[in-house]
N, C-alpha and C positions, 0 to 999 in steps of 0.2 A: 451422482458421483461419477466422477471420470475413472475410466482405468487404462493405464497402458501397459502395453505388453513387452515384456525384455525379450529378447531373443538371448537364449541359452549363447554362453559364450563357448566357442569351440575349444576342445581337447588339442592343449598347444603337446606335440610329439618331438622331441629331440631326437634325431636318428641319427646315429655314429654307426661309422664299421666301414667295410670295404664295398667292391664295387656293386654287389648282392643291392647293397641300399642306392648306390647311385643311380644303377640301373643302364649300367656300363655297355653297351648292345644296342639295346634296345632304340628304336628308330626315335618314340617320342617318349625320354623317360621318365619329364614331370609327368606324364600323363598313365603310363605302361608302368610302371618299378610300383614294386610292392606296396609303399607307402600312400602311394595315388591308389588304390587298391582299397587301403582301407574303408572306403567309402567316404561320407561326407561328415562333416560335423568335428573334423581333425582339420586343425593349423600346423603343418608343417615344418621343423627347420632343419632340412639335411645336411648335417654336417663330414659326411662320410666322407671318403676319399679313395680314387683307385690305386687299387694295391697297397691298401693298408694292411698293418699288421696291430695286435695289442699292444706292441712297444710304440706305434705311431701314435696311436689314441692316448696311451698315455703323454706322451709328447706333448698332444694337442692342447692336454690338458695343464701340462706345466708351462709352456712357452702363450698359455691363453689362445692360442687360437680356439678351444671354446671357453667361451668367456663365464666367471661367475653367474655371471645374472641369465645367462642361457640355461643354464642349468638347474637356478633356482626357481625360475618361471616356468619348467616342463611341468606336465603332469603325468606324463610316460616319457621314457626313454627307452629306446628297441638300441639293438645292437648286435648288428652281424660281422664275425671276425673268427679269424679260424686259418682258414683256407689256405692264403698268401705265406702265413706262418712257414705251414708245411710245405709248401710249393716253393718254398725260396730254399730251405735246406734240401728239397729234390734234386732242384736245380743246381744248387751247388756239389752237392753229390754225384752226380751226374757230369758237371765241368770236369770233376777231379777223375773220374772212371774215365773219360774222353782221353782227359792229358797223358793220364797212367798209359794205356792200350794205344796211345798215337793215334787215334781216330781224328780226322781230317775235319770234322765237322761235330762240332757239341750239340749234339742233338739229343732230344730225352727218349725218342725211339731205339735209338743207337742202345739205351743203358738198360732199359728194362727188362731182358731175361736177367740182368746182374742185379739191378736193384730193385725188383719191384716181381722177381718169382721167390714166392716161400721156399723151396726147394734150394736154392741161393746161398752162399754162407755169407755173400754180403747183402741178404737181404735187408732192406732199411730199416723198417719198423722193430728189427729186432739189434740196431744199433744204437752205440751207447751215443750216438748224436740225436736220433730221435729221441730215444728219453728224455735226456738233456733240453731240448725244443720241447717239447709237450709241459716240461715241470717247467721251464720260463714263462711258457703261455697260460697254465693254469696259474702261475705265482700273480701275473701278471695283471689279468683278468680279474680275482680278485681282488690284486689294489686299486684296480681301476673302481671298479662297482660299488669298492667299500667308499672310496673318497668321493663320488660322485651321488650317494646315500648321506654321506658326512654334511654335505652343502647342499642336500634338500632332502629330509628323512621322510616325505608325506611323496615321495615318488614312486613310481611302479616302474621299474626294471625290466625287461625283458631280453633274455639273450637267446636267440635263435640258434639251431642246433646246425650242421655243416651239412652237404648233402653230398654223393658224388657227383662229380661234374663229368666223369668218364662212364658213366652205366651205358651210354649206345656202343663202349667198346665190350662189351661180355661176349663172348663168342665170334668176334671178328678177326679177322687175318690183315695187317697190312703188309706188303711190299713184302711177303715170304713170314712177316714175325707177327706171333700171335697177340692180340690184342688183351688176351682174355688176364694175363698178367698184371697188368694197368689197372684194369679193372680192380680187379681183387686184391692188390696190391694196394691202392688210394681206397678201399672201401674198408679194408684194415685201418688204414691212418685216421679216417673220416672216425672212424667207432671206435678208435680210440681218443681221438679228439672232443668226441661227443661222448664221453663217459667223463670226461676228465670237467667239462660246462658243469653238466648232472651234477657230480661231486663236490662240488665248487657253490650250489646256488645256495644255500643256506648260510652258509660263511660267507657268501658276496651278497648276500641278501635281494637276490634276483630270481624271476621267474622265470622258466623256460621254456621257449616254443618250439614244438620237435617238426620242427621243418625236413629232416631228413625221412622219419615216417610218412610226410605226406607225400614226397616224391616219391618214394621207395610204390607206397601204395597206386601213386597216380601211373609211373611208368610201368607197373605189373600191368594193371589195365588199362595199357596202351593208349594211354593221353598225350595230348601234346602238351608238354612241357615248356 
């Protein structure tokens, strides 16, 4: 009797989000970016895009730039997205603090004793814009996840958690201004950002991977990141 043998067919991965998936940096990023990380036995289709936001992803999703049948052929879907959110009402926050004070240059170091020390009465996090931002991206997030479950229910979901991307400023000084605001400022937004995924995965019907503990963990002891 003859026998032959199938080779296991690989775990196809639809990866949506921002540049965390693209691998935006990084010298080689099919090779380097998380997703090449997984190891082997995964087929790939990164769809992400830099400087995404959840409003984009859903975008993608209406205008088909991911298409039904990408979606219904995943057997995971990861999804990093968060960051850009927040960073873009910084930024614009930040534009508006510039214009207001006449400051010659829009810069986000220029704004950070104002918008980014707790001590601040404009600090951000405790503005009715941040809220507002935070309930769009969780509204948002959800619909995404649910309608992306609607058009394949046998999917595994995964939404990664935010991480800070300013932790090497905690206790630094640039050009006279403290750094340590920045920090703790976007590590506020991140944890609430990341409370808000948390809250969200049962009603989005997603699983979450807390990528922020594992940095938080790695740069305590002093890994390179």
């Amino acid at each position: 009797m003859s026998c032959t043998t199938f080779a296991a067919e690989p775990t196809k991965i639809l990866a949506l989000g921002d540049s965390i998936t693209t691998g935006y940096g990084l010298k080689n990023p099919e090779s380097e970016g998380f997703t090449a990380l997984l190891g082997e036995g995964y087929s790939i289709n990164n769809k992400a895009v830099n400087g995404n936001t959840v409003t984009g992803i859903a975008k993608q999703l209406k205008t088909g730039a991911i298409t039904p049948q990408e979606i219904t052929t995943a057997d995971v879907i990861t999804i990093t997205i968060g960051g850009n959110d927040l960073m873009t009402l910084l930024y614009a926050k930040a534009a508006t603090y510039n214009t207001t004070n006449k400051n010659p240059e829009v810069t986000l170091l220029a704004c950070v004793p104002a918008l980014l020390d707790k001590n601040s009465p404009d600090y951000l996090i405790n503005s009715p814009e941040f809220t507002a931002t935070l309930s769009l991206y969780q509204e948002t997030l959800t619909a995404v996840t649910t309608a992306l479950r609607q058009a394949n229910p046998d999917v595994k979901i995964i939404v990664a958690t935010q991480y800070n991307p300013y932790m090497e400023c905690k206790g630094i000084t640039l050009q006279g201004v403290s750094l340590e605001p920045l920090y703790a400022g976007v590590e506020d937004g991140v944890n609430s950002l990341n409370a808000a995924i948390l809250a969200e995965a049962e009603t989005g019907g997603y699983r979450v991977a807390d990528v922020k503990t594992a940095f938080d963990v790695a740069h305590s002891a002093g890994s390179d990141l």
